[in-house]
N, CA, C and O of each residue as an XYZ file, in Angstrom:
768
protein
N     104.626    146.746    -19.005
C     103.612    146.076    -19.791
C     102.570    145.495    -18.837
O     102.794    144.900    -17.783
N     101.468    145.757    -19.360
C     100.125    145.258    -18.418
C      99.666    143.687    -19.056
O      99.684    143.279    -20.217
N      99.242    142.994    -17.740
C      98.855    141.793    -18.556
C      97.364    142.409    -18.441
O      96.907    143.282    -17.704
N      96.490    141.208    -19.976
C      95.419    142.007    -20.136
C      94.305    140.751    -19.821
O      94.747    139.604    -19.875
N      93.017    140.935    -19.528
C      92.361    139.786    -18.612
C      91.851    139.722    -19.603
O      91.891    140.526    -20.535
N      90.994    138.190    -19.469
C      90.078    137.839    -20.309
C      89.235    138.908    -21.242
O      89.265    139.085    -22.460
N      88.678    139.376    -20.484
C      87.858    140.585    -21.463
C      88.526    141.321    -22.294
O      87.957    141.608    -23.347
N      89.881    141.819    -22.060
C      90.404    143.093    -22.519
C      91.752    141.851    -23.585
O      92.873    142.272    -23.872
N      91.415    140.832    -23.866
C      92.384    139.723    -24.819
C      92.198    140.664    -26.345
O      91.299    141.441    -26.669
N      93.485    140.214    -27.115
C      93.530    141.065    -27.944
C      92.624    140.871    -29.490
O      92.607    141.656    -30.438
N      92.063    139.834    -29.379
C      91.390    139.179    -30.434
C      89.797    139.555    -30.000
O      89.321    138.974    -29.024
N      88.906    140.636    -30.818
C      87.522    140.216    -30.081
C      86.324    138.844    -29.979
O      85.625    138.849    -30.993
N      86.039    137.978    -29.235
C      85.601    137.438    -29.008
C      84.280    137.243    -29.841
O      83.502    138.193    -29.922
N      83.979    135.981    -30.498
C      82.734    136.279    -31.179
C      81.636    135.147    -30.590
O      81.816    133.960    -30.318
N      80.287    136.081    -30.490
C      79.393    135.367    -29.809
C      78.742    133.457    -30.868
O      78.584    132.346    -30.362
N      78.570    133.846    -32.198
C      78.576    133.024    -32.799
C      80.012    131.987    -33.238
O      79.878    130.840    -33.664
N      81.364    132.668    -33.029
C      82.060    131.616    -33.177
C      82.292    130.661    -31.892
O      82.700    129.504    -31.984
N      81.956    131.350    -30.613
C      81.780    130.484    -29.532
C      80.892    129.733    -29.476
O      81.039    128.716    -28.800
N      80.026    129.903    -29.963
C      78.702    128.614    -30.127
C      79.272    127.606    -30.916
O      79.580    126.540    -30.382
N      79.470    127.809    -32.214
C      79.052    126.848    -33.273
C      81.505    125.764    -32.726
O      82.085    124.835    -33.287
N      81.829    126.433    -31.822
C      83.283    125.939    -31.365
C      82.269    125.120    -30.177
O      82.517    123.917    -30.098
N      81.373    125.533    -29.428
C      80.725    124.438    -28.532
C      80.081    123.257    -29.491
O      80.330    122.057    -29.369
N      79.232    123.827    -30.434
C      78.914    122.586    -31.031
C      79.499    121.310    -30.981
O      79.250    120.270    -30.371
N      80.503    121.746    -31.944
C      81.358    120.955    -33.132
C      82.436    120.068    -32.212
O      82.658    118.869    -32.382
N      83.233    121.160    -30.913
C      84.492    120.343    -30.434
C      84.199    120.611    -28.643
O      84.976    120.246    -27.761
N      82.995    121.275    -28.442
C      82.291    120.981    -27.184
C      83.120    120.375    -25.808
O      83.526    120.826    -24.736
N      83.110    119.076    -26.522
C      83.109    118.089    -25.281
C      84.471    117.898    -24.946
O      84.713    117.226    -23.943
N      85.564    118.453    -25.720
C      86.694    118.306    -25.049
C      87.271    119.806    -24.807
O      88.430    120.155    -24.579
N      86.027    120.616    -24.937
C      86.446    122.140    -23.820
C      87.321    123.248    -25.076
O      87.915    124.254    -24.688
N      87.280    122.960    -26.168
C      87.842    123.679    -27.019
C      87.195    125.344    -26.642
O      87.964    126.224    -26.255
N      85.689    125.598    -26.824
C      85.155    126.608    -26.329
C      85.308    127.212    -24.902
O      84.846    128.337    -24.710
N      85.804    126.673    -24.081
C      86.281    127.352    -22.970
C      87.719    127.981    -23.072
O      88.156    128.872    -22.343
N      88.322    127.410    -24.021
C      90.046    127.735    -24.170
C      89.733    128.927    -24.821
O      90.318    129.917    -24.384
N      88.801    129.129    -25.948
C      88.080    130.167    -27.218
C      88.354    131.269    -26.018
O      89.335    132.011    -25.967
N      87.207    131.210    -25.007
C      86.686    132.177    -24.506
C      87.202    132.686    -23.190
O      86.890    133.766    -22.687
N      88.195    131.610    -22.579
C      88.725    132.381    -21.244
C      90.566    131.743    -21.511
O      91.348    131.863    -20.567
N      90.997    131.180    -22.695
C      92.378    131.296    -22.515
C      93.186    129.371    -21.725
O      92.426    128.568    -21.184
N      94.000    129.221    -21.808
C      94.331    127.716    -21.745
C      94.845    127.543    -20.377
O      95.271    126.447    -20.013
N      94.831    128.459    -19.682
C      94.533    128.307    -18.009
C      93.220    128.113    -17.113
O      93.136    128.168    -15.886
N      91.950    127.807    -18.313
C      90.735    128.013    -17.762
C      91.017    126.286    -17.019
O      91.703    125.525    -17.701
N      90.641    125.927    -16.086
C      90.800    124.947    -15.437
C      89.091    123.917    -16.194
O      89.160    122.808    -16.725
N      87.927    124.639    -16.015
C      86.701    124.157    -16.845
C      87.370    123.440    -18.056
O      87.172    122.229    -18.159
N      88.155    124.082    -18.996
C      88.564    123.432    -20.303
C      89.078    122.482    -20.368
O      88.778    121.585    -21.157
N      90.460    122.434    -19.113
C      90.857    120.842    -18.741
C      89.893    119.955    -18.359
O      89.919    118.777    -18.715
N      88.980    120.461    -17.610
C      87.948    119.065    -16.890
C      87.138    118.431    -18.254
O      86.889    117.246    -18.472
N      86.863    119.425    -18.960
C      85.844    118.737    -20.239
C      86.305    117.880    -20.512
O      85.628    116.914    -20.159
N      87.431    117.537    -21.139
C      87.925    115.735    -22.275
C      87.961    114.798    -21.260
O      88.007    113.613    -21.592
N      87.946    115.205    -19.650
C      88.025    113.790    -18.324
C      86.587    113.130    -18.690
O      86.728    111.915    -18.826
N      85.532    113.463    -18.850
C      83.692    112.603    -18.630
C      84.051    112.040    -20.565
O      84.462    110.938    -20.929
N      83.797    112.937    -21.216
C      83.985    112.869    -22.116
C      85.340    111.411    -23.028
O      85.063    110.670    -23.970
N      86.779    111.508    -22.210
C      87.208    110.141    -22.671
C      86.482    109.108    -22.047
O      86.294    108.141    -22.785
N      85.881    108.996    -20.575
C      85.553    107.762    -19.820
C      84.785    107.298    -20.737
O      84.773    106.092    -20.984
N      83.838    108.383    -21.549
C      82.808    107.611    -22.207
C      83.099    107.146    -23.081
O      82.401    106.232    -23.521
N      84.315    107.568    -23.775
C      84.620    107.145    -24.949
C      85.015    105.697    -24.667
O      84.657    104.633    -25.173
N      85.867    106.004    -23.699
C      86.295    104.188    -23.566
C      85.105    103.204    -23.283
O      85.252    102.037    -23.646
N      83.698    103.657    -22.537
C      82.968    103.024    -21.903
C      82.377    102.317    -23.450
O      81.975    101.155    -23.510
N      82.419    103.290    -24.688
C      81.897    102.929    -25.965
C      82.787    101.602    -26.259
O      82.479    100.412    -26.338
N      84.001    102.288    -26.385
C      85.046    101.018    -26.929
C      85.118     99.932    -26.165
O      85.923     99.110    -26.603
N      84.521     99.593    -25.085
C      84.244     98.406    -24.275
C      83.065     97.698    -24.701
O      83.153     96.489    -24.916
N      82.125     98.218    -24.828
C      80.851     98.370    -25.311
C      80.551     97.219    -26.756
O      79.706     96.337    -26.906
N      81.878     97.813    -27.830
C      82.293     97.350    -29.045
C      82.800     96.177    -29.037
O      82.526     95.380    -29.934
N      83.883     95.773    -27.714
C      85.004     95.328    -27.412
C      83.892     93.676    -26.468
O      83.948     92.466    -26.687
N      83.490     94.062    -25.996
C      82.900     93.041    -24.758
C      81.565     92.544    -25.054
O      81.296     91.344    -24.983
N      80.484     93.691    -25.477
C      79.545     93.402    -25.828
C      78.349     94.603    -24.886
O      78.619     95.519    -24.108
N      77.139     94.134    -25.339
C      76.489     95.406    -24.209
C      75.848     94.466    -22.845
O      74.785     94.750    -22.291
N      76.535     93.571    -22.542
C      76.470     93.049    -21.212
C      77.404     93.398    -20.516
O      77.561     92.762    -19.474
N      78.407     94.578    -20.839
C      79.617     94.836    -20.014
C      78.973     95.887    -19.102
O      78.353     96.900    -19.426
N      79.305     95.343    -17.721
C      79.012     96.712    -17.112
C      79.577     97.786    -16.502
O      78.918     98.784    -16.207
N      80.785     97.666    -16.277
C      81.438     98.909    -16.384
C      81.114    100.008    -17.717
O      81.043    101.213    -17.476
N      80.942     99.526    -19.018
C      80.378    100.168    -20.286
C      79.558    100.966    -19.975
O      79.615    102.191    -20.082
N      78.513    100.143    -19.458
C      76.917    101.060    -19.194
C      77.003    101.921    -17.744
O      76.116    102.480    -17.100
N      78.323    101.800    -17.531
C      78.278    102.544    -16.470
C      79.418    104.200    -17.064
O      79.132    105.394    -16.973
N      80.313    103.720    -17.466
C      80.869    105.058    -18.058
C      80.595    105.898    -19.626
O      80.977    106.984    -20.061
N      79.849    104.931    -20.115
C      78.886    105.857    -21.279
C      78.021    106.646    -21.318
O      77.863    107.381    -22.292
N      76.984    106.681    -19.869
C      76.259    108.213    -19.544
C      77.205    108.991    -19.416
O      76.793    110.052    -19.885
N      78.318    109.140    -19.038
C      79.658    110.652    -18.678
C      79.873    111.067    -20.440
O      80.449    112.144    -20.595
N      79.517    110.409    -21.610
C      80.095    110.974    -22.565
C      78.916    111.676    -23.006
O      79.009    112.703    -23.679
N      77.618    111.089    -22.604
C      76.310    111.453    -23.101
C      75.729    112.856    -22.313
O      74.744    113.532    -22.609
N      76.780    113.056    -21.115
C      76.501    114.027    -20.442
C      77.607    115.642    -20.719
O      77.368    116.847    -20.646
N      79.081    114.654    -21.117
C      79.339    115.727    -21.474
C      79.301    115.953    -22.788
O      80.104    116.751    -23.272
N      78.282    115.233    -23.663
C      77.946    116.174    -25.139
C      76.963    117.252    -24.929
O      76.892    118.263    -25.628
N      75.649    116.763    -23.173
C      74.797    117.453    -22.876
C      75.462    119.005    -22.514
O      74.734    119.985    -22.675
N      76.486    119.137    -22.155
C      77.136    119.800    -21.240
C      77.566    121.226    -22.385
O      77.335    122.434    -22.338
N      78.266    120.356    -23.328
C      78.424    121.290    -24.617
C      77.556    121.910    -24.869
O      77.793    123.047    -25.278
N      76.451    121.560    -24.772
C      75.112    121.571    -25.665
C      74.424    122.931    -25.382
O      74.061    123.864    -26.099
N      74.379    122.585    -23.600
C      73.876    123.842    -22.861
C      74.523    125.023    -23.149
O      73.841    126.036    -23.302
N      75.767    125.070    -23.254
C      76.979    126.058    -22.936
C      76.899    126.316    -24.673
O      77.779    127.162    -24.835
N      76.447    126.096    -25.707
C      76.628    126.454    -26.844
C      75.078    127.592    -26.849
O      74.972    128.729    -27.307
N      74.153    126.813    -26.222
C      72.577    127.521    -26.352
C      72.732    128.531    -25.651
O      72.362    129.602    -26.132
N      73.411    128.505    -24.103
C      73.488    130.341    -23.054
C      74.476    130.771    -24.230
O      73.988    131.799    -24.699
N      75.503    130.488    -24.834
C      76.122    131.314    -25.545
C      75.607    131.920    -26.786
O      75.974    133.033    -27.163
N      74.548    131.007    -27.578
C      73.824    131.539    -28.682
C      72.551    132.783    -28.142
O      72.024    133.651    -28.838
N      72.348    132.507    -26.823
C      71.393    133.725    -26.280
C      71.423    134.661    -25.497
O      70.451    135.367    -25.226
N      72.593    134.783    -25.021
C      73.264    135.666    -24.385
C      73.035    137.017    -25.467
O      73.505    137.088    -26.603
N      72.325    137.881    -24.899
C      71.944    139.374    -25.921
C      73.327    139.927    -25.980
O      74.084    139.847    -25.013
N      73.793    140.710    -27.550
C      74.876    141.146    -27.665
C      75.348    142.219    -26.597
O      76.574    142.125    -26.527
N      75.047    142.855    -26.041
C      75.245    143.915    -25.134
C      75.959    142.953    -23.559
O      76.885    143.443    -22.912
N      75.575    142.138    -23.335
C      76.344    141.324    -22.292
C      77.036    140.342    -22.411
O      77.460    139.763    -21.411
N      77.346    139.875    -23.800
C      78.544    139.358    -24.258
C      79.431    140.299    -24.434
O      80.507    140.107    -23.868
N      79.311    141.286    -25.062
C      80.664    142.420    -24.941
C      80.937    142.980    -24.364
O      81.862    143.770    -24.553
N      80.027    142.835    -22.956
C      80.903    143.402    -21.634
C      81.282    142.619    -20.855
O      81.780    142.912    -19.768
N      81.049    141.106    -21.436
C      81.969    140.325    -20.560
C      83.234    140.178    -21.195
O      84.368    140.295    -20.730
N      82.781    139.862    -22.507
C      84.266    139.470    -23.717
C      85.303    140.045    -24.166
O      86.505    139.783    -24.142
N      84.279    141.394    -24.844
C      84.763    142.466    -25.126
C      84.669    143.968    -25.008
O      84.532    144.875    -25.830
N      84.786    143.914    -23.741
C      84.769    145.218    -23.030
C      85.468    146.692    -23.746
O      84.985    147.812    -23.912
N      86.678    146.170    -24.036
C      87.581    147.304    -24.186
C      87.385    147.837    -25.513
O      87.947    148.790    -26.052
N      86.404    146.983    -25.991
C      86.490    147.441    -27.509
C      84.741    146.859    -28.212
O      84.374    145.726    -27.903
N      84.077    147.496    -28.866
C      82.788    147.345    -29.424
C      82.848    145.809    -30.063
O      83.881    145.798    -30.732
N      82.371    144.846    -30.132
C      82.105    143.713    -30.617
C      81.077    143.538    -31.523
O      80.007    143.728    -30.945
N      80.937    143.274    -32.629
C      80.356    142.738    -33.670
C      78.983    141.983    -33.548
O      79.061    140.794    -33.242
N      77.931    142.437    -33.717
C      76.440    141.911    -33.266
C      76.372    140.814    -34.186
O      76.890    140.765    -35.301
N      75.530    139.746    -33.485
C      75.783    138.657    -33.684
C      74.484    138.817    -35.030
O      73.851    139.817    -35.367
N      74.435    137.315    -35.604
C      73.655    137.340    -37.026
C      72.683    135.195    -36.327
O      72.543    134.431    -35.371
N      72.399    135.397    -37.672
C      71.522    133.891    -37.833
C      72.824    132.957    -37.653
O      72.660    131.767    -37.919
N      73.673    133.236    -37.371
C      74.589    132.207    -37.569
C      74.582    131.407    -35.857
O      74.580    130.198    -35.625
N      74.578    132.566    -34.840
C      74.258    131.951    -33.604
C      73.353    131.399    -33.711
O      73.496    130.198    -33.483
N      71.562    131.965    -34.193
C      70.154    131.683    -33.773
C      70.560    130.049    -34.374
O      70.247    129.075    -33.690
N      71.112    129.918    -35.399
C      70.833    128.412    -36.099
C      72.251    127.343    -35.192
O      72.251    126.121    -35.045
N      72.911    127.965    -34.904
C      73.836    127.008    -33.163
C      72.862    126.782    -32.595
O      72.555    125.595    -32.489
N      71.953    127.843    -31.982
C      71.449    127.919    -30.972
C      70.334    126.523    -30.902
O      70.144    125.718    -29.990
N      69.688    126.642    -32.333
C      68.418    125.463    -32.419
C      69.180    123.991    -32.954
O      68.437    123.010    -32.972
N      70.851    123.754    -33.459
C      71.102    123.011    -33.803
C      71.532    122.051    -32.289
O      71.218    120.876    -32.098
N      72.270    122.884    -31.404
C      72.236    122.618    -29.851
C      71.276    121.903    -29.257
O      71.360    120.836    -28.649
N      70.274    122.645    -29.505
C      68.840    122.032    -28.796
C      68.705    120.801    -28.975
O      68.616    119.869    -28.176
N      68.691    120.856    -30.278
C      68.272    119.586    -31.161
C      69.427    118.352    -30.673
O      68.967    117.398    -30.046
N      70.589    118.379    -30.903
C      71.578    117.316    -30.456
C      71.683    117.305    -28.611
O      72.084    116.331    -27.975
N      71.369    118.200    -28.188
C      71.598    118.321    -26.472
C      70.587    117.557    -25.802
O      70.834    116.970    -24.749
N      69.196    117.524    -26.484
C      68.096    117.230    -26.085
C      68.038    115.609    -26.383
O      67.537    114.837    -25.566
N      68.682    115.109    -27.817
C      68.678    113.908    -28.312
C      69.565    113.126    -27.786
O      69.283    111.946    -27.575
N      70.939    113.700    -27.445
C      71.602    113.151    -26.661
C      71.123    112.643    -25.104
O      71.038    111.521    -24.604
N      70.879    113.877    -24.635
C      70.092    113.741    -23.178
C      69.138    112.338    -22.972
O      69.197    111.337    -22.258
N      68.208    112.879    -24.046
C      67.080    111.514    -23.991
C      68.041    110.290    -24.430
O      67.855    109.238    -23.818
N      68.776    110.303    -25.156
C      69.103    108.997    -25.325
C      70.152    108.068    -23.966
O      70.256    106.914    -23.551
N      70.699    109.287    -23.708
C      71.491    108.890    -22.117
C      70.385    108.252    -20.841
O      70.591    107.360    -20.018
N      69.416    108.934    -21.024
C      68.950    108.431    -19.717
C      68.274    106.994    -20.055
O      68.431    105.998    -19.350
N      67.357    107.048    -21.457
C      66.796    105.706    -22.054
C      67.812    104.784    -21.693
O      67.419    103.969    -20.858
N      69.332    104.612    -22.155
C      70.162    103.292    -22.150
C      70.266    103.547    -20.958
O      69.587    102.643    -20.471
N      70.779    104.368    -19.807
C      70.917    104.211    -18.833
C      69.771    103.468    -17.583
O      70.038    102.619    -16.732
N      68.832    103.959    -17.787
C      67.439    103.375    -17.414
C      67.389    102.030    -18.147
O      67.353    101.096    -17.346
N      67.375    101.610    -19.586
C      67.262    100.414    -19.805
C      68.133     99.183    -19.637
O      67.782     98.042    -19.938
N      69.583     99.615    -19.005
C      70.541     98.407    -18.590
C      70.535     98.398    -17.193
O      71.052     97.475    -16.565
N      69.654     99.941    -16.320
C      69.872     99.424    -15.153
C      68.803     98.398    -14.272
O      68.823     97.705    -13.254
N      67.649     98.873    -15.621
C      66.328     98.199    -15.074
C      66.382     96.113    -15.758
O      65.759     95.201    -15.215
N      67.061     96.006    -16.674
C      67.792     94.705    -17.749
C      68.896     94.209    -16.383
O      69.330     93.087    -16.643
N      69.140     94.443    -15.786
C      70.365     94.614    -14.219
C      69.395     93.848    -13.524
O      69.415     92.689    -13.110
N      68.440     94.856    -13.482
C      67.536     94.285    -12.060
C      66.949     93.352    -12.536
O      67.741     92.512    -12.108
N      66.171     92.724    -13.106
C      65.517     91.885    -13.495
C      66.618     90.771    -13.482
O      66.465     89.734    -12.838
N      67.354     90.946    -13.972
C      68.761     89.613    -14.234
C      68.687     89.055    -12.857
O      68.287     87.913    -12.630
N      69.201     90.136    -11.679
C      69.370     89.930    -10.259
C      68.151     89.300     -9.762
O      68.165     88.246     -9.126
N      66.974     90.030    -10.090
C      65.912     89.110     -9.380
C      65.677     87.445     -9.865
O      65.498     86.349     -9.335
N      65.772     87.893    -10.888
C      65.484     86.672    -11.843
C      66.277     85.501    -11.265
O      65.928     84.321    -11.263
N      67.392     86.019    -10.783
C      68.951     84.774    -11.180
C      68.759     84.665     -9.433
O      69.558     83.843     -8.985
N      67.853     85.327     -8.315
C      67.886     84.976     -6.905
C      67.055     84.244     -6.364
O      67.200     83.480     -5.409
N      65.953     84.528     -7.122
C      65.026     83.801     -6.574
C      64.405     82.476     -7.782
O      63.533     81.724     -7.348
N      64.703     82.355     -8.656
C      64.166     81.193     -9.473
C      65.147     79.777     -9.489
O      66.344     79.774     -9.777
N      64.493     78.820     -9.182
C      65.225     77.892     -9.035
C      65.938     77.175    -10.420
O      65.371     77.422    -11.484
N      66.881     76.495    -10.451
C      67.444     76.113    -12.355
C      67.657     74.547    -11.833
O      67.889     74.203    -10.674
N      67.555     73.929    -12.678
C      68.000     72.510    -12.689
C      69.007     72.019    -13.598
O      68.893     72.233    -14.805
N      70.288     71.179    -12.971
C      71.428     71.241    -14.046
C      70.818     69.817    -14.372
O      71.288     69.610    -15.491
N      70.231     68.980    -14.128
C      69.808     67.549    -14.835
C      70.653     66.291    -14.186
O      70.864     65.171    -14.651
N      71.056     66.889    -12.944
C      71.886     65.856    -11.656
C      71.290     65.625    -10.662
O      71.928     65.026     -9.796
N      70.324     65.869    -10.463
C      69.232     65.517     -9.665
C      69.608     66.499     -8.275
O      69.596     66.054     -7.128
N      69.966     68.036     -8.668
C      70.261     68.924     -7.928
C      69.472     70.115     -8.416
O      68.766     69.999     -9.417
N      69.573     71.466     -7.636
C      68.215     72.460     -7.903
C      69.511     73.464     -7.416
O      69.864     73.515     -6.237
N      69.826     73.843     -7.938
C      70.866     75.456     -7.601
C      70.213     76.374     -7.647
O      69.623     76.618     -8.699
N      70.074     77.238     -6.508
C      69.651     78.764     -6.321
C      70.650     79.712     -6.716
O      71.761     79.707     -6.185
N      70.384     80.386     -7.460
C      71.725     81.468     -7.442
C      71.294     82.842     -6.869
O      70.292     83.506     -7.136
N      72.251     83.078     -6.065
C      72.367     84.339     -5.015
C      72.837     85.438     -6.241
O      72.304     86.546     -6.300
N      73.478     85.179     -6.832
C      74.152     85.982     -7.786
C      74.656     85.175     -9.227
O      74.876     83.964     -9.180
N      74.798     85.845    -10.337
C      75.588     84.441    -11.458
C      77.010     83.810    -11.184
O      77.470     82.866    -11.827
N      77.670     84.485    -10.098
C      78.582     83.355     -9.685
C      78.489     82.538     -8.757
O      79.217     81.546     -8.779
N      77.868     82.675     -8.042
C      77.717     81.738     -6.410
C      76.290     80.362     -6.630
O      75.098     80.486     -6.912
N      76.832     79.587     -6.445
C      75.246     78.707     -6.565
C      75.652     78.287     -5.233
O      76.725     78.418     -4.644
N      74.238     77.602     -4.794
C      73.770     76.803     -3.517
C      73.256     75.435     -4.029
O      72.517     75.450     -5.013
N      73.561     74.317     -3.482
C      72.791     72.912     -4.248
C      71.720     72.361     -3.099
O      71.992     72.274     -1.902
N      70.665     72.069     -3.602
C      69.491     71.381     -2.720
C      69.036     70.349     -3.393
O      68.746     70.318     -4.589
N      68.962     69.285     -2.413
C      68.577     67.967     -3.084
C      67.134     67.775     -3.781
O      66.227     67.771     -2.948
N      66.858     67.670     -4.654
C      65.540     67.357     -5.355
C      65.134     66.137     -4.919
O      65.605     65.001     -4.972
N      64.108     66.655     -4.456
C      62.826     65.636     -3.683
C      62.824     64.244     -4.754
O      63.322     64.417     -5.866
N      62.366     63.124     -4.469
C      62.295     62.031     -5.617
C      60.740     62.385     -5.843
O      59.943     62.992     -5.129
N      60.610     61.787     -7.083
C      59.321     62.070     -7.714
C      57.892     61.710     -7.603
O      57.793     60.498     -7.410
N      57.129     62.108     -7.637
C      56.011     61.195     -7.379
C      55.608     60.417     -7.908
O      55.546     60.809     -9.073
N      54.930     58.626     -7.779
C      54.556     57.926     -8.697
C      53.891     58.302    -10.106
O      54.120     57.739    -11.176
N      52.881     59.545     -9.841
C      51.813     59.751    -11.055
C      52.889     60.814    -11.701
O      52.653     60.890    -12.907
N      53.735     61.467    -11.410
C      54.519     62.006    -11.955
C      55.787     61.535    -12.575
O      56.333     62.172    -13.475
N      56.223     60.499    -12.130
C      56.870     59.117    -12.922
C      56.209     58.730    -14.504
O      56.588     59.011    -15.640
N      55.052     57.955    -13.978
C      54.029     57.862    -15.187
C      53.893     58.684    -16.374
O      54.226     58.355    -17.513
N      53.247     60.050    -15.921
C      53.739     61.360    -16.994
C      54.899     61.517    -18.021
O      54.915     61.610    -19.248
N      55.758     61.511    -17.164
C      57.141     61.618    -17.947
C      57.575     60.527    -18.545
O      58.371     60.823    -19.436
N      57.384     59.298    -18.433
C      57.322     58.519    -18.922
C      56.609     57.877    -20.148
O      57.157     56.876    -20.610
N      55.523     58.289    -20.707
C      54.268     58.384    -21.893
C      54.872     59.476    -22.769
O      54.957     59.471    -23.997
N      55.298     60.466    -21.862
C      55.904     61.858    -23.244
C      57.185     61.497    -24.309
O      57.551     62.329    -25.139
């Protein structure tokens, strides 16, 4: 008995059911198992980016969106929906003639219909929305980051003890004695 390789598997491979299997279950590699079998090593790696993010969500829910480990493992889920996304669109355009000589070689394969073309633009549409939306939050908590940091290093705060704390960071303060006041600035505060 011959073992038979990917191409020559006994089920023919369909160009539209591999798309619309990237769509739908994408991100945890279901379409790689479809198309090369449950030794594809790609299929295991998919659900690894894909849970981080999930958890990075449930932290997110859990902590609030000042968590930053969150905003740090929620681009990996936004990337691997991107990831699906791509791999559903080369699969919706891949011309029938070189899908069935990769897939289904040994045997004529079934030309594909509107059922890919409409994967193909539904892909776009979520790959692209996803995408943009990954980099927006990612860009907007890292740039909400920086500002915090600058903000919280260089501006001086007053706790109302007649001390001036710099903060290097939000845990570390430094205390400097506040100058006493000036007479006409006595006066002022004093009339209000």
């Amino acid at each position: 008995m011959t073992k038979l390789s990917v191409s020559e598997s006994r089920h023919p491979k369909s160009k539209t059911v591999a798309t619309w299997i990237a769509i739908l279950v994408g991100p945890i590699g279901l379409h790689r198992f479809y198309l090369h079998g449950l030794r594809d090593l790609g299929g295991w790696l998919y659900p690894l980016p894909t849970l981080l993010g999930a958890y990075g969500v449930q932290r997110m829910r859990a902590f609030g969106q000042d968590d930053q480990l969150a905003w740090v493992l929620i681009p990996w889920l936004g990337g691997a929906i991107a990831a699906a996304m791509l791999s559903a669109i080369v699969y919706g355009l891949t011309s029938d003639e070189k899908w069935n000589a990769r897939f289904n070689s040994s045997r004529e394969g079934r030309l594909s219909g509107w059922g890919a073309v409409l994967g193909v633009v539904l892909a776009l549409l979520l790959g692209a929305g996803v995408l943009m939306a990954t980099i927006a939050f990612s860009a907007q908590r890292y740039f909400e980051y920086q500002t915090m940091v600058n903000a919280s290093s260089s501006a001086p705060s007053t706790c109302g003890d007649d001390r001036v704390h710099l903060a290097s960071d939000t845990a570390t303060f430094r205390e400097f004695p506040v100058p006493p006041a000036r007479p006409d600035q006595q006066r002022s505060a004093a009339t209000t």
